[in-house]
C-alpha positions in Angstrom: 50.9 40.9 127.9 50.7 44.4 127.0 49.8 45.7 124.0 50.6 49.8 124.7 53.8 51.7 123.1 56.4 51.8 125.6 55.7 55.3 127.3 55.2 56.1 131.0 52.8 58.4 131.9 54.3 60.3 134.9 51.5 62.4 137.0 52.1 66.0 136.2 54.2 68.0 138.6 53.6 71.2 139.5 56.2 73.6 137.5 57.7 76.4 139.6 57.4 79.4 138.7 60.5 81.0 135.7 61.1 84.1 138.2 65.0 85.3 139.4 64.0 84.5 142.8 64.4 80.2 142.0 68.0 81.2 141.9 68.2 82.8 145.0 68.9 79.4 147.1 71.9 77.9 145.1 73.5 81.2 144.4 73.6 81.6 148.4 74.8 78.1 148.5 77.4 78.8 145.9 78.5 82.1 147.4 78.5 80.1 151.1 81.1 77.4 149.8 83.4 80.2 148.1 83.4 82.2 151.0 83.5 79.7 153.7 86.7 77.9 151.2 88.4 81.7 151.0 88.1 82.6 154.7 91.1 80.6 155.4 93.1 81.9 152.2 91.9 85.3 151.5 89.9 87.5 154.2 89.2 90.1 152.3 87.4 88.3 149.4 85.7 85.5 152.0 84.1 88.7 153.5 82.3 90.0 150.2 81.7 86.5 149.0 79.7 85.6 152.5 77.8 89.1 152.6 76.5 88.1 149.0 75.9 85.0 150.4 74.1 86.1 153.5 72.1 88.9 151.2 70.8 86.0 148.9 70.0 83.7 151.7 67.6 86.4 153.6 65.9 87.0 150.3 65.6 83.4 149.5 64.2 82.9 152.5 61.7 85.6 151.9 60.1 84.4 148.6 59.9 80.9 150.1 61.6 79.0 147.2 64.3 76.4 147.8 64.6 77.0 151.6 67.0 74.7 152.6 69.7 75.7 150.4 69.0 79.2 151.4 69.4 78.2 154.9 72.9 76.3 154.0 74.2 79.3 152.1 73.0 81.9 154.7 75.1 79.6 157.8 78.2 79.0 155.5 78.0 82.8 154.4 78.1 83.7 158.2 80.5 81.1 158.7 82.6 82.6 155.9 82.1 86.5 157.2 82.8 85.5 161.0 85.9 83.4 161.0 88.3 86.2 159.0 86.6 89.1 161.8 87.5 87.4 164.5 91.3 86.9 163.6 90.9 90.6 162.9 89.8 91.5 166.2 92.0 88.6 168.0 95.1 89.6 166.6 94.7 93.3 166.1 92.8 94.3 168.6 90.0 95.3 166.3 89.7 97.4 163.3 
């Protein structure tokens, strides 16, 4: 039987570093979803939200931190930019 207090010791895992660019991969994501969500409602707004999205993604793949959200956000941003431009050019015939 044991006779210690009732704590876990858990090995110590490495802290990342407190810098702005740990935020970089779910602000893409978050900009991704908005903009992919408001492509099919409002074109105009699903553009700037997936250009923020894109711009975080490329910089949060850059500094190397949180890649795979960065990833998510910079396809859903793309997806989100892409789908209102080419129901501009289909049915316009461009800008």
């Amino acid at each position: 039987m044991g006779t210690g207090t009732g704590t876990v010791e858990s090995p110590e895992t490495p802290a990342t570093p407190a810098t702005p660019a740990t935020l970089y991969g779910p602000v893409s994501l978050g900009f991704g979803v908005i903009a992919l969500i408001a492509a099919f409602f409002l074109g105009l707004f699903a553009l700037l939200a997936g250009s923020l999205a894109i711009t975080f993604g490329v910089l949060g793949l850059i500094s190397g931190f949180n890649r795979t959200q960065c990833l998510a956000g910079l396809v859903l941003g793309a997806a989100g930019v892409l789908y209102p431009l080419s129901f501009l050019f289909a049915f316009t015939g461009g800008f």
